[in-house]
N, CA and C atoms of all chains as a GROMACS GRO file, in nm:
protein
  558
    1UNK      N    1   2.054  -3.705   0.181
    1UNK     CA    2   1.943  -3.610   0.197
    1UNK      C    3   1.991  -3.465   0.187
    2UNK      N    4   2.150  -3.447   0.237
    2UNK     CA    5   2.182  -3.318   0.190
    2UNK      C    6   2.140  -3.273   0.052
    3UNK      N    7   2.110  -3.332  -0.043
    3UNK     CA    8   2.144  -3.322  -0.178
    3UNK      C    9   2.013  -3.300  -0.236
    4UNK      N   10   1.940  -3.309  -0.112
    4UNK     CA   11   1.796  -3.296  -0.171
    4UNK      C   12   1.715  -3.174  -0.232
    5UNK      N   13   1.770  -3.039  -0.187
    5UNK     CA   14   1.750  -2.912  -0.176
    5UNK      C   15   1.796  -2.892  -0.355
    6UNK      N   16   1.914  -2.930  -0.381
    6UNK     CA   17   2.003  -2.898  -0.453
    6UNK      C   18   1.926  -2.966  -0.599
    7UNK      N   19   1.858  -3.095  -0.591
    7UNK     CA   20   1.780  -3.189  -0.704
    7UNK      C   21   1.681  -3.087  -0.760
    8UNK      N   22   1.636  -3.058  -0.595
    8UNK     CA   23   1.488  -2.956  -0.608
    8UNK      C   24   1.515  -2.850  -0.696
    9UNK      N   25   1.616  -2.799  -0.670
    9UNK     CA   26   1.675  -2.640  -0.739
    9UNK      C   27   1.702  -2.672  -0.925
   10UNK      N   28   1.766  -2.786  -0.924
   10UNK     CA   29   1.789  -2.850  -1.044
   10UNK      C   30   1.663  -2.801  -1.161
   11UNK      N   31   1.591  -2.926  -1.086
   11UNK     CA   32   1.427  -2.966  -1.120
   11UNK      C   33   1.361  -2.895  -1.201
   12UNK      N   34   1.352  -2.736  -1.094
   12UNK     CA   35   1.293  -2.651  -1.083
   12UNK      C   36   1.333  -2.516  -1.205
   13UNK      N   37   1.541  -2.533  -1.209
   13UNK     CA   38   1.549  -2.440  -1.332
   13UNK      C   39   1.526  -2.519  -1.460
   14UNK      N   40   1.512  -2.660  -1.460
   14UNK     CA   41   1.546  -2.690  -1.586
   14UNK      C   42   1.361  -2.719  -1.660
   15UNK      N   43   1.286  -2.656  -1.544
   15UNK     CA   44   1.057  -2.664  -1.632
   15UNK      C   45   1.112  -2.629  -1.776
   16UNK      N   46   1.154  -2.546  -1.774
   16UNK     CA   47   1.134  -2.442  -1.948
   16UNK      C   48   1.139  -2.571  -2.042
   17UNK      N   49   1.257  -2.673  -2.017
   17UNK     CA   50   1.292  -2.749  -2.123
   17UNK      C   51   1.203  -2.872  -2.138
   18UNK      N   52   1.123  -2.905  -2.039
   18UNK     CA   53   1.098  -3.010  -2.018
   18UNK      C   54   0.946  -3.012  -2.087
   19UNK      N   55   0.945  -2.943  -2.214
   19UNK     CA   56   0.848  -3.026  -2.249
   19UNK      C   57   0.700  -2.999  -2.220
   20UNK      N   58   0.663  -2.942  -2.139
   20UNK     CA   59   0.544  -2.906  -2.088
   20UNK      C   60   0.458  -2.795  -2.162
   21UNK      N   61   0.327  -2.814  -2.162
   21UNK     CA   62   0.250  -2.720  -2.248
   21UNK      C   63   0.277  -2.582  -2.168
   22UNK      N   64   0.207  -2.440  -2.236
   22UNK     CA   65   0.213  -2.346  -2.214
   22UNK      C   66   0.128  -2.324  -2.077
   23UNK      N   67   0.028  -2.388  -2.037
   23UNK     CA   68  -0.081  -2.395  -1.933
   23UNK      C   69   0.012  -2.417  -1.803
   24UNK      N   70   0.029  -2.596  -1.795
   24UNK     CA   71   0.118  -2.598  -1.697
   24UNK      C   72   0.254  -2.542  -1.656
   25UNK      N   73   0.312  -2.516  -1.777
   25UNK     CA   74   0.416  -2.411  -1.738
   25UNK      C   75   0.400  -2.296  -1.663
   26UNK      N   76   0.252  -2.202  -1.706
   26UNK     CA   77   0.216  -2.076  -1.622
   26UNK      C   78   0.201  -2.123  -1.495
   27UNK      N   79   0.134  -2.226  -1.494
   27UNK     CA   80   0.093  -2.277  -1.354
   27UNK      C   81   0.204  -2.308  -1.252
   28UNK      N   82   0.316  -2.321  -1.323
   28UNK     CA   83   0.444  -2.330  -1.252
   28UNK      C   84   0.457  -2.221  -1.229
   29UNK      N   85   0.487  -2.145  -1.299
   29UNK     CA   86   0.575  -1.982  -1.267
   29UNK      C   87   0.463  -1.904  -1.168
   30UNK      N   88   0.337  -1.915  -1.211
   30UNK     CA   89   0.271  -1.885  -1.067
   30UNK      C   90   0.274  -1.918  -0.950
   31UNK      N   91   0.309  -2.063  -0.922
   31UNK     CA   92   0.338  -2.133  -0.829
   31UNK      C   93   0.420  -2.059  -0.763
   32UNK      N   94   0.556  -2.020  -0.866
   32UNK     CA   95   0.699  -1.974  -0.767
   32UNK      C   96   0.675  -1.871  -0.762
   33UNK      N   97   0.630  -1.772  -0.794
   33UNK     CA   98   0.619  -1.656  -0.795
   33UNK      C   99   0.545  -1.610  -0.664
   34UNK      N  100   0.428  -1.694  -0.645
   34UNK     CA  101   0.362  -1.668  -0.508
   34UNK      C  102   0.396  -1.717  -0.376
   35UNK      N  103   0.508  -1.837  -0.411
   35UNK     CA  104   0.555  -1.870  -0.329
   35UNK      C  105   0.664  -1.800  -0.305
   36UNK      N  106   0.706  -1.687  -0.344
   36UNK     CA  107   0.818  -1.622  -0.353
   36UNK      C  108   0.768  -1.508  -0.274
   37UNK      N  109   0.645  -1.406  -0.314
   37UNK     CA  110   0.579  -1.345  -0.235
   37UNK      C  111   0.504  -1.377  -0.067
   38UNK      N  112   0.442  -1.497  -0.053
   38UNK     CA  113   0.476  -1.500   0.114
   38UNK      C  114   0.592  -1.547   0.157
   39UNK      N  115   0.686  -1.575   0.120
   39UNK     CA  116   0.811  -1.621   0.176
   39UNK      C  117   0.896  -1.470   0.239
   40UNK      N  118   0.851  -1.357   0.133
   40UNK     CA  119   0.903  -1.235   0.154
   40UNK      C  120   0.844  -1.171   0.236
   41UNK      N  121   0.690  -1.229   0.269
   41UNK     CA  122   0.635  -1.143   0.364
   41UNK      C  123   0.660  -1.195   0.480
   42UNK      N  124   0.607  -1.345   0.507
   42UNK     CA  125   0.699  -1.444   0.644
   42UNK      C  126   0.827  -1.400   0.706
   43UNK      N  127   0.928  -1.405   0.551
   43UNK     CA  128   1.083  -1.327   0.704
   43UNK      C  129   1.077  -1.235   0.736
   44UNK      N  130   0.996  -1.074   0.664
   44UNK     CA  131   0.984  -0.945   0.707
   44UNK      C  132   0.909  -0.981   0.830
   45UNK      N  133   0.803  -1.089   0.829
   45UNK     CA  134   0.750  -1.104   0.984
   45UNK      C  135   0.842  -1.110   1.132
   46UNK      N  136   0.879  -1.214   1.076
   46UNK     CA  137   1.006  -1.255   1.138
   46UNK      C  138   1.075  -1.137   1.278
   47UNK      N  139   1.090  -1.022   1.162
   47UNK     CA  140   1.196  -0.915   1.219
   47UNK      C  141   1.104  -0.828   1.323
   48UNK      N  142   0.956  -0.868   1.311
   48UNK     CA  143   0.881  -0.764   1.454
   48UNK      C  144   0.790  -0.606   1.357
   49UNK      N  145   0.821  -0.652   1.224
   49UNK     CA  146   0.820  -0.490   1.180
   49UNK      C  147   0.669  -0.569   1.028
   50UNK      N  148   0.533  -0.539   1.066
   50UNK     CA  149   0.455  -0.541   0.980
   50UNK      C  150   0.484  -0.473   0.867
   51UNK      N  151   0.508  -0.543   0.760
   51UNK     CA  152   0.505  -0.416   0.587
   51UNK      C  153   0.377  -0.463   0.470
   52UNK      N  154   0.329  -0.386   0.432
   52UNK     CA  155   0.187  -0.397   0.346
   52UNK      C  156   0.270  -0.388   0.218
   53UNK      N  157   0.414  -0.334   0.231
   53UNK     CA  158   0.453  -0.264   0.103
   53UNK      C  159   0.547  -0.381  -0.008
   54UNK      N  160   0.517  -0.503   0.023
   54UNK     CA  161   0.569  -0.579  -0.053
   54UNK      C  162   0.554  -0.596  -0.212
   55UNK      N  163   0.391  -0.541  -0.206
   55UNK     CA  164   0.326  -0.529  -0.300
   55UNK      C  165   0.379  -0.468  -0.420
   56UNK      N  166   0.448  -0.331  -0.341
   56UNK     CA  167   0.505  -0.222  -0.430
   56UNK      C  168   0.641  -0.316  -0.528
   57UNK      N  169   0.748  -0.325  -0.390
   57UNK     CA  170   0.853  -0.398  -0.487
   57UNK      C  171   0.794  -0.482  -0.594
   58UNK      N  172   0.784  -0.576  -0.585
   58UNK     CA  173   0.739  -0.672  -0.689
   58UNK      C  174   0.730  -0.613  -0.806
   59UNK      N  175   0.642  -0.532  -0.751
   59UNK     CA  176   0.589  -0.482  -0.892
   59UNK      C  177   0.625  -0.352  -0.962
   60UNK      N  178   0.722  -0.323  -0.908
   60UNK     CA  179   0.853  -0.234  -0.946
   60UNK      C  180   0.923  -0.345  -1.004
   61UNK      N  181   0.985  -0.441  -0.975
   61UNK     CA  182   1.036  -0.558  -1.042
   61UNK      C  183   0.983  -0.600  -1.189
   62UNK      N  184   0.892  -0.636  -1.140
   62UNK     CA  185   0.828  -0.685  -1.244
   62UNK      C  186   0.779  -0.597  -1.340
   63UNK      N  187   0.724  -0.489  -1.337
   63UNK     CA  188   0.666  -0.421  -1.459
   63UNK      C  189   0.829  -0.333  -1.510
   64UNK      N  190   0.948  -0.306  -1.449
   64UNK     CA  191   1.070  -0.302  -1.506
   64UNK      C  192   1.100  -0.419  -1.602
   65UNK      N  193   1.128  -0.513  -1.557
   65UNK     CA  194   1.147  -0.568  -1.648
   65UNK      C  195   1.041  -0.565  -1.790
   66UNK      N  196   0.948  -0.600  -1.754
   66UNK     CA  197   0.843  -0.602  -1.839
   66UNK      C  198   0.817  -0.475  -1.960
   67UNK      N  199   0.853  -0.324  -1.885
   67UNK     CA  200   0.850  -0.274  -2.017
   67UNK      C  201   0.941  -0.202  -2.038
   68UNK      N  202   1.064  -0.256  -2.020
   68UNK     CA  203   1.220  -0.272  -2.089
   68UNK      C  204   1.204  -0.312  -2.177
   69UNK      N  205   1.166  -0.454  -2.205
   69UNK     CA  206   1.129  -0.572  -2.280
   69UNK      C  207   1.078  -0.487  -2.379
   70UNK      N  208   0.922  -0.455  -2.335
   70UNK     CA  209   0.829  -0.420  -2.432
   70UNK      C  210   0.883  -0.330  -2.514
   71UNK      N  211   0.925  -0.182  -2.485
   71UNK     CA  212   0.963  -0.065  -2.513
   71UNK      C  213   1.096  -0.053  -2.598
   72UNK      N  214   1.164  -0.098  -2.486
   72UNK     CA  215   1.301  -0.097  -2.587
   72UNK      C  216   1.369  -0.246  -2.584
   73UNK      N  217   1.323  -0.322  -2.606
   73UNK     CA  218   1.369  -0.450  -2.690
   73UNK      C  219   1.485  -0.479  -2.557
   74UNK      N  220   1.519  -0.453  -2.432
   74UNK     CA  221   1.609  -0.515  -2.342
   74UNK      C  222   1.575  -0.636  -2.304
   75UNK      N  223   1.675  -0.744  -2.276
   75UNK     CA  224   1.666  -0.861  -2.251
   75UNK      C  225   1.632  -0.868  -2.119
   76UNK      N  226   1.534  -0.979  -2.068
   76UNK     CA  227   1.531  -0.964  -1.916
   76UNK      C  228   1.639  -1.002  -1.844
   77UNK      N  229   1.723  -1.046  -1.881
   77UNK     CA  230   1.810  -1.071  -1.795
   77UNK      C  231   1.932  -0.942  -1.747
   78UNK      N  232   1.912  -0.856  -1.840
   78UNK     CA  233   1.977  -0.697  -1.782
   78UNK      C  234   1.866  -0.632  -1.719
   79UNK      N  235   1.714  -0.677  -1.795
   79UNK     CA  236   1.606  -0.604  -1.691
   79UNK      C  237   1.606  -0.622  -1.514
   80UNK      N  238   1.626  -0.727  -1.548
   80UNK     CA  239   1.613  -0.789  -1.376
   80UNK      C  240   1.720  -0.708  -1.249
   81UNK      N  241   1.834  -0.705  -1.319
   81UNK     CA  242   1.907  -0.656  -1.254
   81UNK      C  243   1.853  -0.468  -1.222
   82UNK      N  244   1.803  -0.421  -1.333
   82UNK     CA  245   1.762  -0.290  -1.320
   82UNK      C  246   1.645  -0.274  -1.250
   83UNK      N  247   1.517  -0.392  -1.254
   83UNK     CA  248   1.434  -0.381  -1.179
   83UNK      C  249   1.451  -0.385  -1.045
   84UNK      N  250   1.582  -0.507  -0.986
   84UNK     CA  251   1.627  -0.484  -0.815
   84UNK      C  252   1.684  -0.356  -0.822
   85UNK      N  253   1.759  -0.306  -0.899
   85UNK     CA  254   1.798  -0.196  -0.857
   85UNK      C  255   1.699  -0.074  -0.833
   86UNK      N  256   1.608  -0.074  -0.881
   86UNK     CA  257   1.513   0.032  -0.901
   86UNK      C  258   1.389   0.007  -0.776
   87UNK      N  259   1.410  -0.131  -0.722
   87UNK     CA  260   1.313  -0.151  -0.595
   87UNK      C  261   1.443  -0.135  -0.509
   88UNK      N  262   1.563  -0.128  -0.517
   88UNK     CA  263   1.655  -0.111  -0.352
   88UNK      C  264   1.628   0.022  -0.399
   89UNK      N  265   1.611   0.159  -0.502
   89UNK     CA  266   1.631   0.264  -0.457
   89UNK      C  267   1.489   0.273  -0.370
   90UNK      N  268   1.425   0.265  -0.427
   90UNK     CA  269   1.273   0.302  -0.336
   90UNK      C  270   1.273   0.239  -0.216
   91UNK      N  271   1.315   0.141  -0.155
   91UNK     CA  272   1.324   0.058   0.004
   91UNK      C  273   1.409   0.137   0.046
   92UNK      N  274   1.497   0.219  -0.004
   92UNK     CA  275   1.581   0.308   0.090
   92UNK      C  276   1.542   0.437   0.045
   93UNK      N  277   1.468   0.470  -0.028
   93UNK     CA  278   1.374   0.612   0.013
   93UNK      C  279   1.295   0.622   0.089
   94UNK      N  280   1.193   0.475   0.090
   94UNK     CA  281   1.095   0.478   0.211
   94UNK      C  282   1.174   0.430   0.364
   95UNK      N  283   1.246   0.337   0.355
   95UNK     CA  284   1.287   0.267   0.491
   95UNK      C  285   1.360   0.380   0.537
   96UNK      N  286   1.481   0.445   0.474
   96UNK     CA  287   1.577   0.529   0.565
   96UNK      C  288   1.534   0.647   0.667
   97UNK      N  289   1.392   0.698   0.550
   97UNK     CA  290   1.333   0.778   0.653
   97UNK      C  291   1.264   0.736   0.823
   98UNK      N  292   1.170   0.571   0.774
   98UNK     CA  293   1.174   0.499   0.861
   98UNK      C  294   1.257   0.532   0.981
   99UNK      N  295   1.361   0.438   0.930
   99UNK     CA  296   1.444   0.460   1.050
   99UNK      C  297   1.531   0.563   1.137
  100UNK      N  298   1.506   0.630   1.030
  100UNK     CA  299   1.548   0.784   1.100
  100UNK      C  300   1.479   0.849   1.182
  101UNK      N  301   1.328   0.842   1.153
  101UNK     CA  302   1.233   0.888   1.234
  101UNK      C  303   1.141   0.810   1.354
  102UNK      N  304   1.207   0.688   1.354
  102UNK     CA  305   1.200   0.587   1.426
  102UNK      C  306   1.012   0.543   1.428
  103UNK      N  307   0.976   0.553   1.266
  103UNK     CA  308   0.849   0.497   1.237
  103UNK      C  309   0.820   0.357   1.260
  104UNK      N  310   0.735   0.264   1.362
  104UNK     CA  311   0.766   0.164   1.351
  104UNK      C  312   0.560   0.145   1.379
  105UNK      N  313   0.625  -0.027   1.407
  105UNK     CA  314   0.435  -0.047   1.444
  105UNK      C  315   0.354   0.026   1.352
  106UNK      N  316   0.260   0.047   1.396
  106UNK     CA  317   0.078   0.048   1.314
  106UNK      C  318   0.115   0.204   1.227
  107UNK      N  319   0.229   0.277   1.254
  107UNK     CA  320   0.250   0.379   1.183
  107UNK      C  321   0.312   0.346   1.049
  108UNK      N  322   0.475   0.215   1.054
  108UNK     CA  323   0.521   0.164   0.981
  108UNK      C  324   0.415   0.072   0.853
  109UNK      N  325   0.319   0.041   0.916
  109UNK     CA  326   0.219  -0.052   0.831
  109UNK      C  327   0.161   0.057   0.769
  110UNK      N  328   0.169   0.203   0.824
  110UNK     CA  329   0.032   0.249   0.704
  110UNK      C  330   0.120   0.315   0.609
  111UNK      N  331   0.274   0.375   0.624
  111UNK     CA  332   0.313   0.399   0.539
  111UNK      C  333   0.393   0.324   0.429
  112UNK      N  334   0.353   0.170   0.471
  112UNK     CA  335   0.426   0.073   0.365
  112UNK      C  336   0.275   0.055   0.300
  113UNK      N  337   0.150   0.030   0.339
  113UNK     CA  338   0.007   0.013   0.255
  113UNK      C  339   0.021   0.187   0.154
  114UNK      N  340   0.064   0.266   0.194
  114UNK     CA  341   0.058   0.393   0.151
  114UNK      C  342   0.158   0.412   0.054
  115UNK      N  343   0.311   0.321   0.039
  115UNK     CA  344   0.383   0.318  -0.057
  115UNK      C  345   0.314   0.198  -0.224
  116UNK      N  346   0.266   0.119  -0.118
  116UNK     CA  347   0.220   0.018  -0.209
  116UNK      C  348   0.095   0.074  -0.327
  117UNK      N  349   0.016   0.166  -0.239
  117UNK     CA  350  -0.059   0.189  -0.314
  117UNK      C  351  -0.044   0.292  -0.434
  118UNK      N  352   0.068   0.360  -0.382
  118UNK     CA  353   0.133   0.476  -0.482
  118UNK      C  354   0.174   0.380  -0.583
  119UNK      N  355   0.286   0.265  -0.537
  119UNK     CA  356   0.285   0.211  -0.696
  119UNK      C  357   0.180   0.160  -0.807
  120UNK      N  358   0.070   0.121  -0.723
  120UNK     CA  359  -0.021   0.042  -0.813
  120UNK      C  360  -0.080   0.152  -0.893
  121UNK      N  361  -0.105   0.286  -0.783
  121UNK     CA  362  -0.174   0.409  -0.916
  121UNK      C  363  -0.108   0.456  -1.002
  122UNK      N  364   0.045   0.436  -0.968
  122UNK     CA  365   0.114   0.499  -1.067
  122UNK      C  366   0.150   0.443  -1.173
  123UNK      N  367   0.108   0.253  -1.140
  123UNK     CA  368   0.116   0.222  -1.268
  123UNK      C  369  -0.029   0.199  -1.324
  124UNK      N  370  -0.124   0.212  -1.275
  124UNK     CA  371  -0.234   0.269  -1.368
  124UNK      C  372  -0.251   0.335  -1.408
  125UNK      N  373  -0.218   0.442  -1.411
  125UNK     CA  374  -0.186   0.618  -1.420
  125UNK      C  375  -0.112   0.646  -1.586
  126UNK      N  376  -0.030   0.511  -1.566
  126UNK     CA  377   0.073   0.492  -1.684
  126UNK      C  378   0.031   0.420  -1.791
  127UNK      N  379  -0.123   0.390  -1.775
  127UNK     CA  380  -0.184   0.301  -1.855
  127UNK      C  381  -0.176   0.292  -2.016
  128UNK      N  382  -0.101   0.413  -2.087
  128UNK     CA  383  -0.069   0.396  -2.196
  128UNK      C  384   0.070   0.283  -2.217
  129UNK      N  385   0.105   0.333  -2.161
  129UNK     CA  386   0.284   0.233  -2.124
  129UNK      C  387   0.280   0.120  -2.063
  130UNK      N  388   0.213   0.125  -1.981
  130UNK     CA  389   0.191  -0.017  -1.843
  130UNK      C  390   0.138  -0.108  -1.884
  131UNK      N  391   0.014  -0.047  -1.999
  131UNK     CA  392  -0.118  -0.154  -1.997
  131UNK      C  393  -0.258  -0.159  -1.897
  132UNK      N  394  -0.208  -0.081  -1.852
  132UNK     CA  395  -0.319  -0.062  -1.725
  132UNK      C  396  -0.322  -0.129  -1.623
  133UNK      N  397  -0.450  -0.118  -1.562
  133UNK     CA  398  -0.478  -0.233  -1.407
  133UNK      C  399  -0.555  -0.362  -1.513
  134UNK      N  400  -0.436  -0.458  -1.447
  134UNK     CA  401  -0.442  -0.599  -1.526
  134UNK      C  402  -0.542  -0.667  -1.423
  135UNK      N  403  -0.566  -0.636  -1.278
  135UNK     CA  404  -0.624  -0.725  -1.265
  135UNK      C  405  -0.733  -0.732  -1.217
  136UNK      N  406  -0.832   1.636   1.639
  136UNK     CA  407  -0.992   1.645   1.549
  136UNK      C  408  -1.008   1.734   1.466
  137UNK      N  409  -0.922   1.857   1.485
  137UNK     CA  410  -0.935   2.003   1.378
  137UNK      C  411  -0.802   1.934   1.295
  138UNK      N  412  -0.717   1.850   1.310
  138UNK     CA  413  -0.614   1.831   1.247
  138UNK      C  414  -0.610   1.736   1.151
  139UNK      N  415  -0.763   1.624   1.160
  139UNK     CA  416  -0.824   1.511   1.107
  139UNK      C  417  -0.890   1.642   0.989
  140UNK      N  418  -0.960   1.717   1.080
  140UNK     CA  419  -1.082   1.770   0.949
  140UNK      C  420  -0.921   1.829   0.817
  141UNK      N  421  -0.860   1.920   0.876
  141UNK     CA  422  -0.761   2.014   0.798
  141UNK      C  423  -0.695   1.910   0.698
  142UNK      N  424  -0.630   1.774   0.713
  142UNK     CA  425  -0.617   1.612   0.672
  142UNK      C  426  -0.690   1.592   0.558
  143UNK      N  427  -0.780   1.592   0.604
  143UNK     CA  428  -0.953   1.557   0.489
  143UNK      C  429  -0.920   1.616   0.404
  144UNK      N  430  -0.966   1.748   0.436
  144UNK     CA  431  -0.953   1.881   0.352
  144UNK      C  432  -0.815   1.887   0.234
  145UNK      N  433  -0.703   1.886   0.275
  145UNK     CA  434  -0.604   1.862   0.207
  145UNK      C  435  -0.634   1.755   0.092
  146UNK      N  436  -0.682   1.654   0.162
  146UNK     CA  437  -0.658   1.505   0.078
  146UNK      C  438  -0.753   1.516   0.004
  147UNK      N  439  -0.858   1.612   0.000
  147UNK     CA  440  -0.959   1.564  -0.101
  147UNK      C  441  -0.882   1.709  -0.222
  148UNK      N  442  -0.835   1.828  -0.146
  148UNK     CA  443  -0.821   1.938  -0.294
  148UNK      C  444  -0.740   1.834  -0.354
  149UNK      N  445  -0.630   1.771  -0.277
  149UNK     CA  446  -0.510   1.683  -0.376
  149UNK      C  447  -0.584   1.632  -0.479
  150UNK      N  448  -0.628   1.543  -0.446
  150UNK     CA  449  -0.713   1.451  -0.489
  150UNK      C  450  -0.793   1.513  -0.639
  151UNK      N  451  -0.904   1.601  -0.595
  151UNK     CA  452  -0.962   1.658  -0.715
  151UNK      C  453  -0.890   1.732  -0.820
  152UNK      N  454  -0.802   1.828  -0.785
  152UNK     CA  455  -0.715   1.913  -0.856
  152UNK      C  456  -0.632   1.804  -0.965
  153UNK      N  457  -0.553   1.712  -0.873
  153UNK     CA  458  -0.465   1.604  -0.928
  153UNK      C  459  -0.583   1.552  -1.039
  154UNK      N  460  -0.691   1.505  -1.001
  154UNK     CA  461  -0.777   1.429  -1.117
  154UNK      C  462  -0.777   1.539  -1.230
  155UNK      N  463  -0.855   1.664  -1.176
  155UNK     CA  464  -0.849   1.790  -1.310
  155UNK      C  465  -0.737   1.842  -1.385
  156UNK      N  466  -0.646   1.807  -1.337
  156UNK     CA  467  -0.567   1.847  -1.448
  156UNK      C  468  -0.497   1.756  -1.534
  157UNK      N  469  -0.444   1.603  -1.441
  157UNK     CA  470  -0.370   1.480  -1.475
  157UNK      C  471  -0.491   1.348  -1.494
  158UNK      N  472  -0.448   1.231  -1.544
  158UNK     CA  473  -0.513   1.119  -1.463
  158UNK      C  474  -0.586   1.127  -1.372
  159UNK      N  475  -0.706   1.055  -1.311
  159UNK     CA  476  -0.749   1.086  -1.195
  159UNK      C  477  -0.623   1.025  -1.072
  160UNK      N  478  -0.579   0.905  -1.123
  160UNK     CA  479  -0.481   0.845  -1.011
  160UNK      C  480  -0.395   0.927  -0.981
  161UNK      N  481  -0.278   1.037  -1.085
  161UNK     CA  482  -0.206   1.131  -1.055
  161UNK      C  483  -0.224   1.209  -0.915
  162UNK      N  484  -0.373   1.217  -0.886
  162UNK     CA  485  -0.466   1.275  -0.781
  162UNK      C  486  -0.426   1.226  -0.655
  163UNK      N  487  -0.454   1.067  -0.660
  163UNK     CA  488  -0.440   0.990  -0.562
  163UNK      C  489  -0.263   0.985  -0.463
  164UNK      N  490  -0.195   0.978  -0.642
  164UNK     CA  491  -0.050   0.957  -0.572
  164UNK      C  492   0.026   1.028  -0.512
  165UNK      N  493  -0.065   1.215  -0.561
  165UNK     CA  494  -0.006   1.310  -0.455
  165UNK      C  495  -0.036   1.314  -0.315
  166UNK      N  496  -0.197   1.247  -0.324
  166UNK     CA  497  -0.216   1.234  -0.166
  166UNK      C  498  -0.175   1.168  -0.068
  167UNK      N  499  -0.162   1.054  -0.138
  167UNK     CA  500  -0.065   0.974  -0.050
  167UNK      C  501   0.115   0.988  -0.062
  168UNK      N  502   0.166   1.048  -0.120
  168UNK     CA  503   0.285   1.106  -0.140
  168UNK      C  504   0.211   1.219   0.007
  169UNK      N  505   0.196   1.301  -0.015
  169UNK     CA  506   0.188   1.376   0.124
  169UNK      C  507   0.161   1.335   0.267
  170UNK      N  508   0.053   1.219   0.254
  170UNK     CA  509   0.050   1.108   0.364
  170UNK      C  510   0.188   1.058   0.426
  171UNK      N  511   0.236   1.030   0.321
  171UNK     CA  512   0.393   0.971   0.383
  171UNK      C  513   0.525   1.081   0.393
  172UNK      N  514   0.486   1.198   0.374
  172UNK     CA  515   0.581   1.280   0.391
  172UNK      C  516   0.540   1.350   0.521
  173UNK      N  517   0.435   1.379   0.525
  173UNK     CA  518   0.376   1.404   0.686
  173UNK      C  519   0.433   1.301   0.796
  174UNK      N  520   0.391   1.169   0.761
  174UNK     CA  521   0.438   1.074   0.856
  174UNK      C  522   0.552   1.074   0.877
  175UNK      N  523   0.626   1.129   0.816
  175UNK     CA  524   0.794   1.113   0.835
  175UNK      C  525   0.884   1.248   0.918
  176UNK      N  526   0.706   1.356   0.904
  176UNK     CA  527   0.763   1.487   0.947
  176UNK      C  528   0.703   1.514   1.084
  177UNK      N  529   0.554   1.507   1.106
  177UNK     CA  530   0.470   1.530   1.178
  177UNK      C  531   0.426   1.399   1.238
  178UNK      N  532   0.459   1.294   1.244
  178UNK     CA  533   0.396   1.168   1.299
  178UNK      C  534   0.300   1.204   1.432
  179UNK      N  535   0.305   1.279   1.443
  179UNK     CA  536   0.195   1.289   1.607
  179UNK      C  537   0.049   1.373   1.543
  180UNK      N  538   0.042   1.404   1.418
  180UNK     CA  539  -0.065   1.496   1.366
  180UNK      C  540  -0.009   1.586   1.325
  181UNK      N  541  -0.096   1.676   1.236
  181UNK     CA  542  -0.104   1.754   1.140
  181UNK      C  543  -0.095   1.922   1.242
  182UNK      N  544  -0.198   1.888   1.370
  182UNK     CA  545  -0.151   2.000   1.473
  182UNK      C  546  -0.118   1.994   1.583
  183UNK      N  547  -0.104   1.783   1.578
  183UNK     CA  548  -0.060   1.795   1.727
  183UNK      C  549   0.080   1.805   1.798
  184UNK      N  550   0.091   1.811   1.918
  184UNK     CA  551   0.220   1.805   2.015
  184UNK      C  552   0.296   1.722   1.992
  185UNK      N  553   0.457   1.766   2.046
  185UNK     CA  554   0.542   1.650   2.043
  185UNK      C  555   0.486   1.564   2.176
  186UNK      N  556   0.508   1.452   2.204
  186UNK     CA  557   0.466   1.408   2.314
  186UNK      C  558   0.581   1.388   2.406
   0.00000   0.00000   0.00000
């Protein structure tokens, strides 16, 4: 049963090959993807400290990579790395002040809903480049 | 309450100016860019006391 985690992980990198139409494949990557997003919000629970601003990373993540890709022909797999890098600079622009100023509780929640929302306008804002508000 | 109205006030010139000259969102992101720079400076209000 140790080994069970490890099948799962298998399983799970090898969808692409296996054959599956384009439908259920999305339906996969949505799957992990959202399951990836409350999992991130659950352990931030965890620590005592409400954040709205999960929203933001992601999608600093994700639209990095995305118009690397688009723009200048970068592979995602150097995107990815530039997209974490580009969400740890912003978690330590917003958090350090955090903790410096010892923002926590219902103050900490409005300035992580207040980071989140800066990203989403700013990538609407960017709507020539971005594509706009997709959703 | 004078520090809520002065708040308002701020957030809406941001707001309009940012729309008139940029994007309207450009508008938005300065306001809340100042939202969170306040909070990091002034957390007790805009005129209130340290406590």
């Amino acid at each position: 049963m140790r080994a069970l985690p490890w099948i799962l992980l298998a399983l799970v990198a090898l969808f692409p090959w296996m054959g599956l139409g384009n439908y259920p494949l999305h339906l996969i990557i949505m799957i992990l993807v959202w399951s990836f997003v409350y999992t991130s919000w659950s352990l931030m629970g965890r620590f005592g400290l409400v954040s709205f601003g999960h929203g933001a990373f992601l999608g600093i993540g994700a639209y990095t990579v995305t118009m690397l890709w688009n723009h200048f022909g970068i592979t995602p797999w150097i995107g990815m790395v530039v997209g974490v890098a580009l969400a740890v600079v912003v978690a330590v622009l917003i958090g350090y002040p955090c903790f410096r100023f010892r923002i926590t509780g219902h103050y900490f929640a409005l300035v992580t809903l207040a980071l989140s929302e800066i990203v989403r306008l700013i990538i609407v804002a960017l709507r020539d480049q971005s594509g706009g508000s997709l959703a | 309450m004078v520090g809520g109205f002065v708040a308002a006030f701020i957030f809406a010139q941001l707001i309009s100016l940012g729309g008139f000259f940029f994007h309207i969102e450009w508008g938005y992101v300065m306001a809340f860019l100042f939202f969170i720079v306040m909070m990091f400076v002034r957390p007790q209000g805009l005129l209130g006391k340290k406590a």
